[in-house]
N, C-alpha and C positions, 0 to 999 in steps of 0.2 A: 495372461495370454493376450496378444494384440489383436483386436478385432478389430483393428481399422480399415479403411477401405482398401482393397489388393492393390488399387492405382497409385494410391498415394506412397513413396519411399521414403524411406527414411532421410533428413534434410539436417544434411552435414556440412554443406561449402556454400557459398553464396552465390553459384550457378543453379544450385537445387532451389535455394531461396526465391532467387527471382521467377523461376521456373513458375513457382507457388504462387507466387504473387501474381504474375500474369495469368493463369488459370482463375484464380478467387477474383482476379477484377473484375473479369472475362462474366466470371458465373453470378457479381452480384449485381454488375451492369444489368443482365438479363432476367433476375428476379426481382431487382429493384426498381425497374424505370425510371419513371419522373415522380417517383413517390416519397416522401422523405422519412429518415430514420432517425430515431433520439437512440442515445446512447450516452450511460451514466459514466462517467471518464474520471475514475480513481486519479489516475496518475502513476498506478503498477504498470508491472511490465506486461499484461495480458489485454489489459482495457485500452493500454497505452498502443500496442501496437495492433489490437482489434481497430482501434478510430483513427492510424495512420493509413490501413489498409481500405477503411473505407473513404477517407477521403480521397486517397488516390483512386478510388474505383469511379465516385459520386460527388465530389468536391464538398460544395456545403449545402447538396439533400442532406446530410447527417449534419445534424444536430447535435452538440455536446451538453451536457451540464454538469459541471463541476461543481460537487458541494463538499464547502468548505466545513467541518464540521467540531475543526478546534482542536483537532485530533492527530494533527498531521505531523512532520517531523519540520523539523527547519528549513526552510524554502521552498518545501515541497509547493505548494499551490503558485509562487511564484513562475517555478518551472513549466509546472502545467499552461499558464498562461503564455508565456514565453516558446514555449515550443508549438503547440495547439495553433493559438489566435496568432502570436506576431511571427512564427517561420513556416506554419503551415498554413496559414492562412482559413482556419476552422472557422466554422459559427459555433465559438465557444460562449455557455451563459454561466457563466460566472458568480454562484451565491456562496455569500458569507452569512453561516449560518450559525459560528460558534454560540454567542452567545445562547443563544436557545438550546442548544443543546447545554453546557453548560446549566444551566437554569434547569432543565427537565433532569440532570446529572447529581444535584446540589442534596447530598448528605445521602448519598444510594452507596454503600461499601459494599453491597453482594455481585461478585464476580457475573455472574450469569443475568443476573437482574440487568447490572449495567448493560450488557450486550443486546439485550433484549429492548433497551431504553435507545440507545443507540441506532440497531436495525427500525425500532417503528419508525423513530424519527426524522431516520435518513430517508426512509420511503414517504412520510407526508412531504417532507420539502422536495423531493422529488417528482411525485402528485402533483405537487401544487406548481410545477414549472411545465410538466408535462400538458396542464390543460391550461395556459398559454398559448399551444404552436396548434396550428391547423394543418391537416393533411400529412399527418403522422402514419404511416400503414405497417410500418417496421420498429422494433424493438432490438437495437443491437446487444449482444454481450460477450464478455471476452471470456469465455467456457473454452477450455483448454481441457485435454483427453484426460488427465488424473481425475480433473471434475466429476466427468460421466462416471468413471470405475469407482469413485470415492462417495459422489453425492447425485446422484443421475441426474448430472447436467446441470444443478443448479448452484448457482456464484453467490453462497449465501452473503457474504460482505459483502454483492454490488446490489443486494436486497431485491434485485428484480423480480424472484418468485410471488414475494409479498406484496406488487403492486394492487389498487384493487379493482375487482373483475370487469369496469365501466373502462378498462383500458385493455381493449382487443386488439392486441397487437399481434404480428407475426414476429416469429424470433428469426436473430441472422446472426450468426454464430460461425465468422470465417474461420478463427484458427481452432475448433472444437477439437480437433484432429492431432492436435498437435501437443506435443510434450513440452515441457518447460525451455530446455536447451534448445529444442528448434524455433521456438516464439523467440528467440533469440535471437538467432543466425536471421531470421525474417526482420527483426525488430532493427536491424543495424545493415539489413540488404534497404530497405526502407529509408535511412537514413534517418533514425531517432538517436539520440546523442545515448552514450556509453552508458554515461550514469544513471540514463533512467533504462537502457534497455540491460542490464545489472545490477537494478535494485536491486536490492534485499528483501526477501522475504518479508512480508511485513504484515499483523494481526486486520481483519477489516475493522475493529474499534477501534485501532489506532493506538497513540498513546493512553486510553483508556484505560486499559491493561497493564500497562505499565506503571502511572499513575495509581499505585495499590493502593485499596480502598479508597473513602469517598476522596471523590476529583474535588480540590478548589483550585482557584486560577493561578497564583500564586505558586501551588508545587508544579502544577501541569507548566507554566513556562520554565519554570527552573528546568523541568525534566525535559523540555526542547533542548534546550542550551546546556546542557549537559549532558544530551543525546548527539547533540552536533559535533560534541568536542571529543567524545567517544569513537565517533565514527572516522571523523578528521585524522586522529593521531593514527587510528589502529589502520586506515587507508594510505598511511605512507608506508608499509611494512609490504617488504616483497612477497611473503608467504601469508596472506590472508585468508582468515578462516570463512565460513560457511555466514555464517552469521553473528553481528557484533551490536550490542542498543545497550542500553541504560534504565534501569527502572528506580524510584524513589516509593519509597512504602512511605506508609503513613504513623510516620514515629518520629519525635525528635528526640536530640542526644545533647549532651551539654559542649558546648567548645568557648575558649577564648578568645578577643578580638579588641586589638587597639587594651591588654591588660582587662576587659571587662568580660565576666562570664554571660553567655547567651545560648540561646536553646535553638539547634540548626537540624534539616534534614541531613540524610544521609543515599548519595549516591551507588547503587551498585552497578558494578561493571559486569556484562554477560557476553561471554565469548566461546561460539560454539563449532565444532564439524561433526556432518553426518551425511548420512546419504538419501535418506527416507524419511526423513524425520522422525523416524518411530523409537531410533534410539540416536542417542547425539554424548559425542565426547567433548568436555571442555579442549578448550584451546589454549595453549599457553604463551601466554602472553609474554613477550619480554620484559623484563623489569623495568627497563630502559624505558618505554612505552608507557609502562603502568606511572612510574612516577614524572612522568609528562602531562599524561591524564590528571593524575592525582594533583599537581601545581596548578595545573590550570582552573579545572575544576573549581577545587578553593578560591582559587584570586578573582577569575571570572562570572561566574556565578552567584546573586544573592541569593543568601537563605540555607546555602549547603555549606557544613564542616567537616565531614565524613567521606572518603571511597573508600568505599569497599568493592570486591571482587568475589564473584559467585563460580568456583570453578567446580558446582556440583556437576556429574555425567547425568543422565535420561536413558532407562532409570537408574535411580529413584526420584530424581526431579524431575522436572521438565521442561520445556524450554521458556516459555513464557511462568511469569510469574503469577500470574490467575486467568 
């Protein structure tokens, strides 16, 4: 059932969008003053146009911090930087924190564990940028309305809940209200570029998860660059599914090369539609496609000799692999 507020409509066309946008400026103008706001900036589509809308409200009172966490798909953090700092003009801070994470990741194969490793860490290096800045009085977060009905309001991948208590922040939560497909129709009234205001769904570990069992640096680049090239072929097809990545488990298989045998990972291909996530049908892929994928793969990529394709439904799989 929709409790949301009677005022707000539903926002379909980018006359409604701007509508919203001029209200939410209007409203954080007026609770934010001259006081500035941090805001943890994924680089998804919720954080990404939570910090477009406040910069348009408060310029750079908001505060970014982008942590880089080693985790991310191919280009992503370059984008962030490029769109944020050099067309929005943000006070984006920018840390590269892979290795550490990394390092606190080294020989952890339990799915849950890692997440766990993951969320503290994102929140120390987080801490530790936040008490930096002076005259912080606001805590932004891009809490979108499935949030509230799913998790009461809290963005467990933007780890905010978990800050700790010596940071009294107020929370600002413009798009709370709002459904995924309308953070949308806003995110591109706003003018954020396509590709990021229709990401993809994407885990807060990152390729964490994907990367099955324990991370070394080694498969975790493989699995970017074999995530990139996944996403690329299956982004030329007119009929694109819900959601398309790559995961590489932690197994090698024998393959040939230059006549000599060697021991190579293996690439799975994952390609999904659903509506809810709660059940998800494979997508099928055209052939055509798959063995595009599959050349490339091979030829580009060191360390892989294997694609495969995972065209189990949910259930009895799931969509992520751990």
């Amino acid at each position: 059932m929709d409790k949301r507020p009677a005022s707000l409509k539903r926002i379909t066309t980018k006359k409604a969008a701007d509508r919203f946008i001029d209200q939410q400026v209007k409203a954080i103008k007026e609770r934010v003053g001259d006081k500035k706001v941090l805001l943890a900036l994924s680089g998804g589509v919720d954080s990404s146009v939570c910090a477009a809308l406040l910069i348009k409200a408060i310029g750079k009172q908001l505060v970014c911090v982008h942590v880089n966490h080693g985790l991310l798909r191919k280009g992503e953090p370059e984008q962030v930087i490029e769109v944020f700092r050099n067309n929005l003009g943000a006070d984006l801070r920018y840390v590269d924190a892979s290795k550490l994470f990394l390092k606190e990741l080294k020989g952890v194969d339990d799915p849950e564990t890692k997440r766990k490793i993951i969320g503290k860490v994102f929140i120390d290096v987080f801490a530790k940028e936040a008490k930096k800045l002076k005259g912080v009085k606001f805590l932004a977060q891009g809490t979108i309305y499935p949030d509230i009905l799913e998790s009461k309001g809290v963005k467990a991948h933007h780890n905010v809940g978990g800050l700790p208590k010596e940071f009294d922040f107020e929370l600002v939560e413009p798009v709370k209200y709002l459904y995924k497909d309308e953070v949308r129709i806003v995110g591109e009234a706003l003018g954020l570029p396509k590709k990021m205001v229709y990401r993809q769904p994407f885990p807060g570990p990152g390729l964490g998860v994907r990367c099955v069992g324990a991370i070394t640096k080694d498969r975790l680049e493989a699995l970017r660059e074999a995530d990139a090239i996944v996403r690329e072929e299956i982004d030329k097809l007119k009929d694109k599914p819900w959601q398309y990545f790559c995961v590489i488990p932690d197994l090698k298989s024998t393959g040939i090369k230059d006549g000599k045998r060697y021991m190579g990972w293996a690439a799975i291909i994952r390609a999904i539609n659903t509506k809810d996530a709660v059940t998800a049908k494979s997508y099928e892929i055209p052939y055509k496609t798959l063995y595009k994928i599959r050349d490339r793969i091979i030829k580009e990529v060191p360390g892989i000799n294997r694609v495969l394709w995972d065209f189990s439904d949910k259930p009895v799989s799931t969509i992520e692999w751990e």
